[in-house]
N, C-alpha and C positions, 0 to 999 in steps of 0.2 A: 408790647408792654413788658416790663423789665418783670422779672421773677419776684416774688413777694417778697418783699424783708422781713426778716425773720422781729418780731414783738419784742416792744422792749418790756421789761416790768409792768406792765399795764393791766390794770384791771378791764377783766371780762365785762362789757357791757352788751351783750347777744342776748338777745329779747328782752332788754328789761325796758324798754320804749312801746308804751303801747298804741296805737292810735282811737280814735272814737271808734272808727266803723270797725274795729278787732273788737272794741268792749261791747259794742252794739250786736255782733254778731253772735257774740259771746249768749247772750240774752240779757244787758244790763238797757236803761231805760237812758237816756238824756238826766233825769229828774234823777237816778240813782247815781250817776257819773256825779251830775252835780252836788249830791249827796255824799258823797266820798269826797270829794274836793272840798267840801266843806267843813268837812268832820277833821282834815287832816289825813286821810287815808292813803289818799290820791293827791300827787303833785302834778297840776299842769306845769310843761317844760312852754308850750306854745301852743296855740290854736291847735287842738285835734289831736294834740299828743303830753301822752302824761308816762308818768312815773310813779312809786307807790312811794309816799313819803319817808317813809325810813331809806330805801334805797339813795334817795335825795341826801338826806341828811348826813346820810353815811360819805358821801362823796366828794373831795376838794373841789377847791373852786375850777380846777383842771378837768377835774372827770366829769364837774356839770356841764361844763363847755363842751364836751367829749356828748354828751347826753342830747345838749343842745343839738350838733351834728348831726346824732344818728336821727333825730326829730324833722329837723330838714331834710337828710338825705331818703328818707321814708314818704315823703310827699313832693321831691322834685324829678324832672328828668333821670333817667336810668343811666344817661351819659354826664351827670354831676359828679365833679371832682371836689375830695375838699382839697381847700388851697392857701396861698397865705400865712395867716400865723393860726389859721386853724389846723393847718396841715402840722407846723412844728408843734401844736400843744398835741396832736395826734399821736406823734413821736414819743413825747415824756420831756422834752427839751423845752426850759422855761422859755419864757418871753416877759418882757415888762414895756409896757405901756400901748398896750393893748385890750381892750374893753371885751373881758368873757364871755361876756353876754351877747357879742356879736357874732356870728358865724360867716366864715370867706368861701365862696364854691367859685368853681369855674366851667362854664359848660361852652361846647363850640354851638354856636349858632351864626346864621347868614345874615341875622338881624341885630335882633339884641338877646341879652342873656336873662333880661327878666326884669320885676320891677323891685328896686330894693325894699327893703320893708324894715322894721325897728329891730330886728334877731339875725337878720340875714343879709346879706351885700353879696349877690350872684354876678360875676364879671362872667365876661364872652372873652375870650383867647383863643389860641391855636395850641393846642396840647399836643405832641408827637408821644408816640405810643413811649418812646424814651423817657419822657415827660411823666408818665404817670406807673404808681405800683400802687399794691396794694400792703396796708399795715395796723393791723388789729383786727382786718376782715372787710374793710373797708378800703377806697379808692383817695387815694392822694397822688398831690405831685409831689415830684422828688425833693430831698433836701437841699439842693444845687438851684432847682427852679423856685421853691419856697423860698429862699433866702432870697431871691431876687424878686419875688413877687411883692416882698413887704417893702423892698427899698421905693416901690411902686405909688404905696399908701402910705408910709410915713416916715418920718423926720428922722436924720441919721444918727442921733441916740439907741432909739429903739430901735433902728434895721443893725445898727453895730451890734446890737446884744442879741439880738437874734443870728444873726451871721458866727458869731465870736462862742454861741453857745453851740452852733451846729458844728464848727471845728471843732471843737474841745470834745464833743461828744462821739468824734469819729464819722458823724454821718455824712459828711463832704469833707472835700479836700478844698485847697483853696485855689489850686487851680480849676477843680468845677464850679466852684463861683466866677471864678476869670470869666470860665469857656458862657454862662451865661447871661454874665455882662456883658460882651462881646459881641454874643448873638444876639441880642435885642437890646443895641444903642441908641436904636431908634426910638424905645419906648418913652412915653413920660416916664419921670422919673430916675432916667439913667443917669444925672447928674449926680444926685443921692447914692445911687448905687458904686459910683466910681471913687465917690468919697470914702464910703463904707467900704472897699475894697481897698484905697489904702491907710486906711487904720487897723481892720481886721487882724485879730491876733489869735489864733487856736491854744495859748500858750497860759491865757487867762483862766482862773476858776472857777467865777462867782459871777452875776450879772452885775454887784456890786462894782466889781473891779473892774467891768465892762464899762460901766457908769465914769466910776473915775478917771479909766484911760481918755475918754470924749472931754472930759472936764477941760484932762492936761493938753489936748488938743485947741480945743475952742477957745480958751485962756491964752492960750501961747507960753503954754510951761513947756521945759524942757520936755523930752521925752522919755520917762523913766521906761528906766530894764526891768520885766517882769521873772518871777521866780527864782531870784536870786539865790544862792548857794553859798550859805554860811558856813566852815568848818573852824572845828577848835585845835588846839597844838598838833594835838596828832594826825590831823589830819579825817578825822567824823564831821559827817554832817551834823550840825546840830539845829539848823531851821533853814525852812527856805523861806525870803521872802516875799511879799506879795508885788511890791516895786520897791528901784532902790535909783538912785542916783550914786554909783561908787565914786564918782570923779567929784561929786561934790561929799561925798559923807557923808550922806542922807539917806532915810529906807521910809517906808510907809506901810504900814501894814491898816486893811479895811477889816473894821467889826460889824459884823453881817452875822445873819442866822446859819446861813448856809454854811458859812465858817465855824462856828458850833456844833454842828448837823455833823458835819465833815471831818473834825479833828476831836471831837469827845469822846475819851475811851469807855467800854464796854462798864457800865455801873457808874461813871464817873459825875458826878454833880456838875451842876452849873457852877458854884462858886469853885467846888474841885478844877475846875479847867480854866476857869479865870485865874487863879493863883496860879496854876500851872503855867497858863501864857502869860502872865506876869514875868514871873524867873526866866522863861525862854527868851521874852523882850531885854531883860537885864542881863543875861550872860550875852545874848549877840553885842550890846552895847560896848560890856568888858572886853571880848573880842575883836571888836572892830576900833570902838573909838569913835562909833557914828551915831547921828541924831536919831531918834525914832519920830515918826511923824504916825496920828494913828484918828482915821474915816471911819466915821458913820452913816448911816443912811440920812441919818437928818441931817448932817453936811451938805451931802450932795442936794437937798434942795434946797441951796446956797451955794450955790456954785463959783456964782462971785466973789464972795467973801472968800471960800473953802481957797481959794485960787490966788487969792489977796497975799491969805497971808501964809501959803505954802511960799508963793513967788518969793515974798520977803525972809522966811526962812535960807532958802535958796542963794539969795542975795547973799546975804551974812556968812555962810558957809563959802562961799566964794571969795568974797574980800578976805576972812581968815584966811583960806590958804593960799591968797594972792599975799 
């Protein structure tokens, strides 16, 4: 087993999962458990295992997922790994289009790994001790095998934005996703993952953008250059872009929270920073000479459309400078 990775920003959740037979032990009754559950006191996470409802409450939808986990890995095999996109929300590294509510384990067994149930989805693999570290205090597989585990389960949007978010993040390289596409071509799946491997970009910042890049894929839009680099007279950066098309004069920048979250200065309002990336949209404009094109999340589900009339955008900018 590889040495522990050092935690990212994560909240502590050590002992705050309790199971019945600890409350039972404790001296509380079935009729009292259910009496706190009742009241609001007590949040059942799943069968046999609770949480105190403010803890709950206190918690993203990430860290319930995280809660969910430790609930499972408290009443499964001692050799359960989380695995999957459970292992990347384990990390702090989003995902989208993945159902929190679910939890991914992996255990080796000569048979089967278990039966699945409505919170849980236990797969059987071969895990090499290389395979698996520990991170928050718990056992996962690594970021390299996690990114390949989800091209397993699902459709290559959501394996791109998990993949795209684990380079960006630093926790793989992209040749350790190579090296485990490679070693397991044989799996279902591999088709997915080959796909995802050639889109994957560690260069992107937002799942939004992640989003977008599959659009200009699946569409058959050009292939916009990410984080472009806008300078004024002198030679200062004055924005980077999110994608740009230079050969055609075109830039796109995605309006996401995360982008909000990420570029708001210290006190600064929402409307403060709207006006602010207002003027920056208009001086790169003055500068360049180029179109701004500017994504939402509600676009993206409209992909078709979103893709319609970028394409024709594109067109036009073309013929211009033809």
């Amino acid at each position: 087993m590889r040495p522990p990775t050092p935690p990212p920003t994560a909240r502590d959740l050590t002992g705050l999962v309790h199971l019945r037979r600890d409350l039972l032990a404790s001296g509380m009754s079935d009729t009292h458990i259910d009496c706190l559950v009742r009241t609001k006191v007590l949040r059942r996470i799943r069968y046999g295992a609770y949480v105190t409802a403010e803890v709950w409450e206190s918690c993203s939808p990430e860290d319930r997922h995280r809660l969910l986990a430790r609930a499972v890995l408290a009443r499964a095999h001692d050799a359960t790994v989380l695995t999957h996109a459970t292992s990347v929300v384990e990390r702090g590294v989003p995902v989208w289009g993945f159902p929190l509510g679910v939890v991914h384990t992996t255990r080796e067994h000569p048979e089967r790994a278990g039966r699945r149930q409505q919170d849980w989805v236990p797969h059987r693999g071969v895990l090499a001790p290389d395979d698996v570290e520990v991170v928050n205090g718990v056992l996962v597989s690594t970021a390299a095998r996690s990114a390949f585990e989800v091209t397993t389960v699902a459709g290559v949007e959501a394996a791109l934005v998990v993949v795209n978010r684990l380079l960006h993040a630093g926790a793989m390289s992209l040749e350790d996703f190579a090296a485990q596409v490679e070693e397991h071509r044989s799996w279902p799946g591999s088709l997915t993952a080959h796909v995802v491997l050639r889109l994957a970009d560690g260069r992107l910042e937002s799942v939004g953008e992640d989003r977008f890049s599959y659009v200009a894929y699946l569409y058959g839009l050009p292939r916009p250059e990410p984080q472009v680099v806008v300078r004024d007279e002198w030679g200062n950066v004055v924005a980077r872009l999110d994608f740009a098309w230079p050969e055609l004069e075109v830039f796109l920048e995605f309006d996401g929270r995360a982008k909000y979250e990420r570029h708001r200065l210290p006190g600064e309002s929402l409307d403060e920073f709207l006006m602010r990336e207002k003027k920056r949209q208009e001086l790169v404009c003055l500068l360049t000479g180029w179109v701004c094109l500017r994504v939402t999340w509600a676009d993206l589900d409209r992909p078709e459309l979103l893709a319609t009339r970028i394409r024709r955008v594109l067109a036009g900018r073309g013929l211009r400078r033809g």
